[in-house]
C-alpha positions in Angstrom: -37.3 181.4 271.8 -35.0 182.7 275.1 -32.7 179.9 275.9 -29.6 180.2 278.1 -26.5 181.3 276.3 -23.7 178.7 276.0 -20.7 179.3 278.0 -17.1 178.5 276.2 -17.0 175.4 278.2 -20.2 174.1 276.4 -19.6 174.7 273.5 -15.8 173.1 274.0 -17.3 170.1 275.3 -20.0 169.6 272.5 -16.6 169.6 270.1 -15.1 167.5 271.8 -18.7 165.0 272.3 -18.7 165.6 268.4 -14.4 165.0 267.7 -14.6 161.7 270.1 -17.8 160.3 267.9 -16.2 161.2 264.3 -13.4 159.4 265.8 -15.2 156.0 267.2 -17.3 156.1 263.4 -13.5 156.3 261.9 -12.3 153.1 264.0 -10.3 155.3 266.3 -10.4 155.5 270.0 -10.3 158.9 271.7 -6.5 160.2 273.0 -6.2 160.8 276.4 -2.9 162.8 275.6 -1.7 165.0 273.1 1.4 163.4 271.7 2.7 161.9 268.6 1.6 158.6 269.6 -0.2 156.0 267.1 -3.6 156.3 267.3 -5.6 153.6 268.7 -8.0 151.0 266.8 -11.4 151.5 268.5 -13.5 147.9 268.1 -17.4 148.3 268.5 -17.1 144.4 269.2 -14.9 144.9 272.0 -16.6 145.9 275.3 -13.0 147.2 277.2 -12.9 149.4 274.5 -16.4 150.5 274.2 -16.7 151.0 278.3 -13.6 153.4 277.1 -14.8 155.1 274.8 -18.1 155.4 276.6 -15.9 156.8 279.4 -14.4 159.8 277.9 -18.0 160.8 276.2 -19.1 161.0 279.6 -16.1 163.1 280.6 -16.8 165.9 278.1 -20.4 165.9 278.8 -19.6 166.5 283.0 -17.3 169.0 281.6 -20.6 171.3 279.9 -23.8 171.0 278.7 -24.3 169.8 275.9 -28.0 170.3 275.6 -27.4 174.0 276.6 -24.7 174.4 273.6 -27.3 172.3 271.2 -30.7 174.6 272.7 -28.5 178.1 271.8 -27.9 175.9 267.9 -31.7 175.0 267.7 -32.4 179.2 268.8 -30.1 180.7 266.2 -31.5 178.5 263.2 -34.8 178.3 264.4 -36.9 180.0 261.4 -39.2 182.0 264.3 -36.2 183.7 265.5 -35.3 185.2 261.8 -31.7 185.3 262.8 -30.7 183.6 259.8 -31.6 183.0 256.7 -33.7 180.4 256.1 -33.3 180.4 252.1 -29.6 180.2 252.3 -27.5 176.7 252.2 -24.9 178.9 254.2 -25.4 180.3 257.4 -26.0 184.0 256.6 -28.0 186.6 258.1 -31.8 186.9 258.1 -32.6 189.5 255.2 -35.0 191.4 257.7 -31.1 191.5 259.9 -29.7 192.7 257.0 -32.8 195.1 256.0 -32.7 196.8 259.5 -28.7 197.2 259.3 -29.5 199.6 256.0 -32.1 201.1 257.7 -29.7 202.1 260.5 -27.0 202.8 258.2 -29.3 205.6 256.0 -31.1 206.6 259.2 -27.2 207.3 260.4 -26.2 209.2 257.4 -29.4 211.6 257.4 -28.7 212.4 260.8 -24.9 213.1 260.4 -26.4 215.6 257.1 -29.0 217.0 259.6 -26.4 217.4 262.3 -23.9 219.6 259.4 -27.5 221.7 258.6 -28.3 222.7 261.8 -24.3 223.5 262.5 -24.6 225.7 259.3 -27.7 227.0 260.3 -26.4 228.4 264.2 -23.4 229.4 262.1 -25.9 231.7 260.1 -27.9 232.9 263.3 -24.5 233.6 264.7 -23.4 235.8 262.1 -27.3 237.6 261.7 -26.4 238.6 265.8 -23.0 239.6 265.3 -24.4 241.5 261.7 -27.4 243.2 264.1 -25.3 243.9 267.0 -22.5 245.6 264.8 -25.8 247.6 262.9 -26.8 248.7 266.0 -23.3 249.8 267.0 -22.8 252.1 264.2 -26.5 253.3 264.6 -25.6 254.4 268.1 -22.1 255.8 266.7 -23.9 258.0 264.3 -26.5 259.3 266.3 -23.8 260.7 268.4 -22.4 262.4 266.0 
């Protein structure tokens, strides 16, 4: 599945859409500042309060999209995509990820051994040239003589 890629600001403002709710479920009403101040009580029976609370939600969710943030979630664990792995309680790579990173890693490794071969090889032509051109030097030497 291709789905947009989340910008920082969508992803900050599904945090936030997320912090403001654990909040409200907690009894506390979201802070417009960041000071020291006590916290305040959020009511669910009170509706200034809830028109608040309502408020900032819809603040964070002008400030990115939240179903853009929450599509790019769905993508990565979506079993199709075999980005991660299913099997796990963690969030861990898919074992075909991991499979193809040891692939890479051996395929990398006979290369770098083929790469030392062939340098040792055009070592040895060199020398064979420099063994036939100094044999053909002292041929030429003695047949002068």
């Amino acid at each position: 599945m291709k789905v947009a890629l989340a910008t920082k600001k969508d992803i900050n403002a599904l945090s936030k859409v997320c912090q403001i709710l654990s909040g409200l479920h907690q009894g506390y009403m979201p802070s417009d500042k960041d000071g020291d101040d006590e916290p305040e009580r959020f009511y669910d029976d009170e509706p200034e309060l809830c028109q608040r609370a309502l408020n900032a939600l819809l603040l964070e969710d002008r400030r990115g999209s939240l179903l853009r943030a929450l599509a790019n979630l769905f993508a990565l664990l979506d079993p199709d995509n075999k980005i991660v792995d299913p099997d796990s309680d963690t969030l861990e790579t898919h074992p075909k990820i991991n499979q193809a990173c040891a692939c890479q890693a051996a395929l990398e490794h006979e290369l770098s051994v083929m790469h030392r071969t062939l340098d040792d090889y055009q070592s040895a032509a060199d020398a064979l040239k420099a063994l036939i051109a100094w044999h053909v030097d002292v041929e030429r030497e003695l047949s002068r003589e």
